[in-house]
ZAKOL-463613 format. One record per residue (C-alpha): residue number from 0; residue in three letters; x, y, z. Coordinates in nm, 3 decimals, decimal comma. Each point is the difference from the previous one (the first is absolute). Example, Ala and Ser with C-alpha at 12.3 -4.5 7.8 and 13.67 -1.06 7.14 Angstrom:
REM ZAKOL-463613
 resi resn       u       v       w
    0  ALA   1,230  -0,450   0,780
    1  SER   0,137   0,344  -0,066
REM end
This chain:
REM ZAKOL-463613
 resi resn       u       v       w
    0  UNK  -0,185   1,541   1,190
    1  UNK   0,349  -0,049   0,187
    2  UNK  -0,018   0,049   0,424
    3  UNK   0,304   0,019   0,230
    4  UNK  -0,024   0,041   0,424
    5  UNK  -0,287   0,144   0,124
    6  UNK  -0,188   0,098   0,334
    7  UNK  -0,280  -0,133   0,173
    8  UNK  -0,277   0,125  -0,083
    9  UNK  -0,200   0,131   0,294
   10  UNK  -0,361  -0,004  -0,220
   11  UNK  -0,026  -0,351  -0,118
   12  UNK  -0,385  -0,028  -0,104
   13  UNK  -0,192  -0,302  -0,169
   14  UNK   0,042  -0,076  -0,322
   15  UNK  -0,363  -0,092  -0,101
   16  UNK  -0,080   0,332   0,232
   17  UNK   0,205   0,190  -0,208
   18  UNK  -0,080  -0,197  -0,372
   19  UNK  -0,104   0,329  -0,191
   20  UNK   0,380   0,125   0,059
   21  UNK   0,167  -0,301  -0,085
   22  UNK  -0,236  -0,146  -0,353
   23  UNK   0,136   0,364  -0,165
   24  UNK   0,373  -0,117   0,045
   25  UNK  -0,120  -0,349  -0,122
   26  UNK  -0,168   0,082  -0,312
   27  UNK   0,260   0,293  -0,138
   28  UNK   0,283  -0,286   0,088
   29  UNK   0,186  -0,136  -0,363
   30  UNK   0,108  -0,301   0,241
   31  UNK  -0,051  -0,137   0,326
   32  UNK   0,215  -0,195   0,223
   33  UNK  -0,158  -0,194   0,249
   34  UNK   0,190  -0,146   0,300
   35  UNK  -0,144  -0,240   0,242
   36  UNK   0,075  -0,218   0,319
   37  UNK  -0,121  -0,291   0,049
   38  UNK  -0,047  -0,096   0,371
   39  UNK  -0,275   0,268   0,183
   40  UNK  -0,078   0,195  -0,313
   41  UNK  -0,085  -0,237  -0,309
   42  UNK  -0,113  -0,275   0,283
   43  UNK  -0,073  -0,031   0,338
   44  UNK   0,252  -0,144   0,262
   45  UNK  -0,051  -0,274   0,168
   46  UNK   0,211  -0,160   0,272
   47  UNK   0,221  -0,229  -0,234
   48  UNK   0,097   0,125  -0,320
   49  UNK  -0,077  -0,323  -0,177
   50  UNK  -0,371   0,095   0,094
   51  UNK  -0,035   0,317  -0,210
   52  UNK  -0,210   0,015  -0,247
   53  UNK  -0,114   0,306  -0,270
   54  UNK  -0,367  -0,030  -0,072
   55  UNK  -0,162  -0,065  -0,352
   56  UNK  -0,135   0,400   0,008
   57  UNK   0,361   0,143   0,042
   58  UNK   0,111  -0,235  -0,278
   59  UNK  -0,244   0,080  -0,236
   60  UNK   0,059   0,370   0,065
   61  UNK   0,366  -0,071  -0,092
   62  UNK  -0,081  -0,147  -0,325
   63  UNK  -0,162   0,277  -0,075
   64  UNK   0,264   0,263   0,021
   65  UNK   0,272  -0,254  -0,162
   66  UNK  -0,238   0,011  -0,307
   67  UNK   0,064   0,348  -0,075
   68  UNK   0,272   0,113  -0,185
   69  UNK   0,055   0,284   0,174
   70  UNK   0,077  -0,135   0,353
   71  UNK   0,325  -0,240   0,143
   72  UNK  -0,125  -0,194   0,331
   73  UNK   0,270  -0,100   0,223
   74  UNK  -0,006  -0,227   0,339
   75  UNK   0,316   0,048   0,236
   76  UNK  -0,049  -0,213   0,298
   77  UNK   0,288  -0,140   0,232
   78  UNK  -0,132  -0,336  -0,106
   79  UNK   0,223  -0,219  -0,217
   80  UNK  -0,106   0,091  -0,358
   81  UNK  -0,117  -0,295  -0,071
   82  UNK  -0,227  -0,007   0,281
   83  UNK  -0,177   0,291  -0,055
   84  UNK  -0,024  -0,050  -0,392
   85  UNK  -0,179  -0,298   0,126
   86  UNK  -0,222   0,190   0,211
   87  UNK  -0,101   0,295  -0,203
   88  UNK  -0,084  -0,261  -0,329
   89  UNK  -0,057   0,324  -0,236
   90  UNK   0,167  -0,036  -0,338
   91  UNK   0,181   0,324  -0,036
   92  UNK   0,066   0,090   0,268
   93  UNK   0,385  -0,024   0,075
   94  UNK   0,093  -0,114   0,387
   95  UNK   0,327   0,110   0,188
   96  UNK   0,089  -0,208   0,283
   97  UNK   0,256   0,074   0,305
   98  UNK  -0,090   0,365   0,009
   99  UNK   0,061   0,046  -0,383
  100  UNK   0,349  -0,157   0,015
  101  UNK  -0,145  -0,368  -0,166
  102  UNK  -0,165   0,135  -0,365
  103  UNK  -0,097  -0,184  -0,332
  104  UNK   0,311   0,038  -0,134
  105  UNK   0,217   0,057   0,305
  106  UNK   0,219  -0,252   0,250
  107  UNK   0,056   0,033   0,341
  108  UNK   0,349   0,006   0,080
  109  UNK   0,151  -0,338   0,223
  110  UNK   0,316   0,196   0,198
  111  UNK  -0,163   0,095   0,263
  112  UNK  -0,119  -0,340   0,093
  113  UNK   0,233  -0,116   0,259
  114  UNK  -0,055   0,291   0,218
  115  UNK  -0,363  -0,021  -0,052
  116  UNK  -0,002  -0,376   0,112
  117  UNK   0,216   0,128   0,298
  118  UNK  -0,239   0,267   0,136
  119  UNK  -0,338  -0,298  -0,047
  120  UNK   0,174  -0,219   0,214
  121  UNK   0,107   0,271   0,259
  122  UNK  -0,347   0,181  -0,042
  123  UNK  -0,151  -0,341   0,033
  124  UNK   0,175  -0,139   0,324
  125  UNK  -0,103   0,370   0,189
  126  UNK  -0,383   0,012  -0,079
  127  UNK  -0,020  -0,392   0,054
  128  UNK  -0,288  -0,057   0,256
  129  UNK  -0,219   0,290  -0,084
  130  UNK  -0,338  -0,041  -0,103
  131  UNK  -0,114   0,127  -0,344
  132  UNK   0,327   0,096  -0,099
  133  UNK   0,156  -0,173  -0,288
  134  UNK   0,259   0,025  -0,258
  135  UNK  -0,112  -0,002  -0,393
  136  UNK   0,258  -0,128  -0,259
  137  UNK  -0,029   0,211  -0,334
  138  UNK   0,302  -0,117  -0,209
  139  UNK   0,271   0,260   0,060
  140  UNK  -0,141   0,169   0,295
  141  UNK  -0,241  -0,123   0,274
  142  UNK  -0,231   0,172   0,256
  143  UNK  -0,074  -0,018   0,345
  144  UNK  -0,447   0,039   0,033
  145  UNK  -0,156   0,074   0,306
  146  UNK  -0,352   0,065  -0,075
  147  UNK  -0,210  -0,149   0,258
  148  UNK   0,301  -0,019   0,231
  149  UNK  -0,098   0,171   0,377
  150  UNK   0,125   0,326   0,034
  151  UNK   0,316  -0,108   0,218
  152  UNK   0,077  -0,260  -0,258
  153  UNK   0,068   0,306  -0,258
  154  UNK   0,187   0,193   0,268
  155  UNK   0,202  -0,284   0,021
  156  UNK   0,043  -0,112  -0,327
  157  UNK   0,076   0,357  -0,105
  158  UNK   0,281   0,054   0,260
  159  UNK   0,145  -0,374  -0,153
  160  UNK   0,004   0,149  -0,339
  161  UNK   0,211   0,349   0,075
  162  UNK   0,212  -0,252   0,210
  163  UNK   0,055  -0,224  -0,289
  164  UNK  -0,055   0,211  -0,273
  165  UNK   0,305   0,248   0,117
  166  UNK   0,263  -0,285  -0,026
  167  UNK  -0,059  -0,042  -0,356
  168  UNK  -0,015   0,442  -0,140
  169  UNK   0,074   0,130  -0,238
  170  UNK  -0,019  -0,316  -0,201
  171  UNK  -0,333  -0,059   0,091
  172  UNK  -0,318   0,207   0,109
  173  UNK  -0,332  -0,021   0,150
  174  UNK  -0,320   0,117  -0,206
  175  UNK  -0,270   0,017   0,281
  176  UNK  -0,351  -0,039  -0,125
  177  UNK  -0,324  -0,078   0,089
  178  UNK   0,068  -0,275   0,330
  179  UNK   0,294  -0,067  -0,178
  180  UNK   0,359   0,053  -0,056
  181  UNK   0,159  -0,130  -0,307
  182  UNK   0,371  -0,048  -0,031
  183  UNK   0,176   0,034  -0,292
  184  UNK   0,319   0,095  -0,177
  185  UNK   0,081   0,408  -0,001
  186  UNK  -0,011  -0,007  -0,416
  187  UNK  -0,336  -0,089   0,046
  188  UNK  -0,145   0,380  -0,041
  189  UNK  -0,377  -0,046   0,033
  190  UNK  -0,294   0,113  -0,116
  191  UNK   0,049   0,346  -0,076
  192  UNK   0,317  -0,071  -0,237
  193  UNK  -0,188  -0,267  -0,187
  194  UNK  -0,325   0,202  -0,041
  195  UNK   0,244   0,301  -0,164
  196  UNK   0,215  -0,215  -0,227
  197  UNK  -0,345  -0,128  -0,100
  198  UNK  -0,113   0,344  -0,125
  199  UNK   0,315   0,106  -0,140
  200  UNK  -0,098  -0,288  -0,275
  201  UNK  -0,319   0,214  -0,025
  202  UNK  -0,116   0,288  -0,251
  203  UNK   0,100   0,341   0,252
  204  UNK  -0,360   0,086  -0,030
  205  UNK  -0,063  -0,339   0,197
  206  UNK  -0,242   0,090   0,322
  207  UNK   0,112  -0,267   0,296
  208  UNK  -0,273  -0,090   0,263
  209  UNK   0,137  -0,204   0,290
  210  UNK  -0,228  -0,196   0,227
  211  UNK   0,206  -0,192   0,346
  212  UNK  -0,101  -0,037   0,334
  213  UNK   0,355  -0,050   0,149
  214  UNK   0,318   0,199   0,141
  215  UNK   0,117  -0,176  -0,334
  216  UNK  -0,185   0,167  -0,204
  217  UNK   0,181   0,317   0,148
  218  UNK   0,285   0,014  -0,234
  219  UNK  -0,232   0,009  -0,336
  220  UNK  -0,268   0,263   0,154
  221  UNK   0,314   0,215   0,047
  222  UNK   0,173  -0,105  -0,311
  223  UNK  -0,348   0,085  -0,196
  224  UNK  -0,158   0,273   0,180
  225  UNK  -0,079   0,244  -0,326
  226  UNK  -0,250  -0,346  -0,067
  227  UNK  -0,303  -0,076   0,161
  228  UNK   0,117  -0,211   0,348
  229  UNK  -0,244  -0,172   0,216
  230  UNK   0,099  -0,168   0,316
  231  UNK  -0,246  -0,290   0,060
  232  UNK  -0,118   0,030   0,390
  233  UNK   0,013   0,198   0,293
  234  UNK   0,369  -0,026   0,052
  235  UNK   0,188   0,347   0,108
  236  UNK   0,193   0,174  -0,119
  237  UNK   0,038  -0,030  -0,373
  238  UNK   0,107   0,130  -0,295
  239  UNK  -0,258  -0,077  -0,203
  240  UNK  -0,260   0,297  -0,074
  241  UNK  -0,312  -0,207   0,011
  242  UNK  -0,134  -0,300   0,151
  243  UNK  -0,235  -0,303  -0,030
  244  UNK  -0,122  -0,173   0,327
  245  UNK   0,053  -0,374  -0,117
  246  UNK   0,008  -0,261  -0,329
  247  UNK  -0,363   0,060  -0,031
  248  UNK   0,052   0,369  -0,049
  249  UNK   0,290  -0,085  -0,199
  250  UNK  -0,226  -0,239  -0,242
  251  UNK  -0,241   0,321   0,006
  252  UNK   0,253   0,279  -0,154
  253  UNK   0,137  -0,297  -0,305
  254  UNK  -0,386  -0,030  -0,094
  255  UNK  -0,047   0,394  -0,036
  256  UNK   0,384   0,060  -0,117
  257  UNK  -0,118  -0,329  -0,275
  258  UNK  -0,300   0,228  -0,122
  259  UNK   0,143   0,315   0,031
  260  UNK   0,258  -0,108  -0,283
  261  UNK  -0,242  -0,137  -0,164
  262  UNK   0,131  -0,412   0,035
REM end
């Protein structure tokens, strides 16, 4: 099932309220394609990425639906593939780092290094001195964290990356995200393309469900909104058309989704 733009929904409800609804789509799907982040929605965050872990429940959940024929399982985390590969540990399961842009059988184009390297440095030199804010190196692109940071320590790193940011457009843009902004090169499309080139690969009958707790996640709830979307958390507003409060809830709805397929 294809999805283009959509609206925001104004009567987002539960997902595991609203089960009975959702298990009929399930069980008369010929395919499913399932999408996942990583960060806030298969695991909880934590103030460091290199601290994030999945638990052992999720995991064996996963295996689960990766043993049935029926179902596809993707990850697509602004992690570096690799990295979140690493992470999930679930053979079958196929991993897209950078947003989608770093696949298993795709490379990540070098061009747009030099101006990349430019705008660290610059970025760099303007939010040097404030506390909890740091820049992350992810191969091609890098981003600038500032969870934990004090409120004027955002303000002000958020006013240095517009600053910054605007010397270096079109060639490069800003994905904000969850006390984050990632920088990257403008081919880089995000989530949303990746998650529909994905399914175009797919039987037409293919149901897509979509589970993502960030403004990155946008793109693919709009790009897949005749699916089953879920924003993960209380964030407002979304596209998505339900929700899940958290990884635990999130753990929750790949158990029942595991059973109701039959895995």
């Amino acid at each position: 099932m294809r999805g283009g733009a959509n609206e925001v929904p104004s009567d987002r409800q539960n997902l595991l309220d609203c089960w009975p609804q959702v298990s009929g789509r399930v069980r008369s799907a010929k395919r499913v394609a399932l999408f996942l982040d990583f960060d806030g929605t298969l695991a909880p965050f934590r103030k460091r990425p290199e601290q994030v872990r999945m638990s052992d429940r999720t995991r064996r959940a996963l295996r689960r639906l990766v043993r049935e024929p029926r179902v596809r399982v993707f990850v697509l985390s602004g992690r570096r593939r690799a990295d979140v590969k690493d992470r999930v540990r679930v053979r079958g399961v196929l991993c897209f780092g950078l947003h989608g842009w770093e696949g298993p059988a795709t490379a990540v184009p070098k061009r747009a290094g030099g101006l990349l390297r430019r705008a660290r440095h610059e970025l760099r030199n303007s939010v040097r001195g404030l506390r909890g804010v740091w820049i992350e190196k992810k191969g091609p692109v890098f981003a600038l964290h500032v969870r934990g940071a004090a409120p004027e320590a955002v303000r002000r790193a958020g006013a240095a990356v517009r600053r910054v940011m605007s010397e270096f457009k079109p060639k490069l843009r800003v994905l904000p995200g969850n006390h984050v902004w990632e920088v990257m090169p403008r081919e880089l499309q995000g989530k949303g393309a990746t998650a529909r080139a994905l399914l175009r690969r797919m039987p037409a009958a293919t149901l897509p469900i979509y589970a993502g707790d960030d403004t990155t996640d946008e793109s693919a709830f709009a790009a897949l909104r005749r699916g089953i979307t879920i924003c993960v958390g209380a964030r407002q507003p979304t596209k998505a058309r339900f929700d899940l409060h958290g990884p635990p809830e999130v753990c929750r709805f790949l158990e029942k989704l595991a059973r109701e397929l039959g895995a």
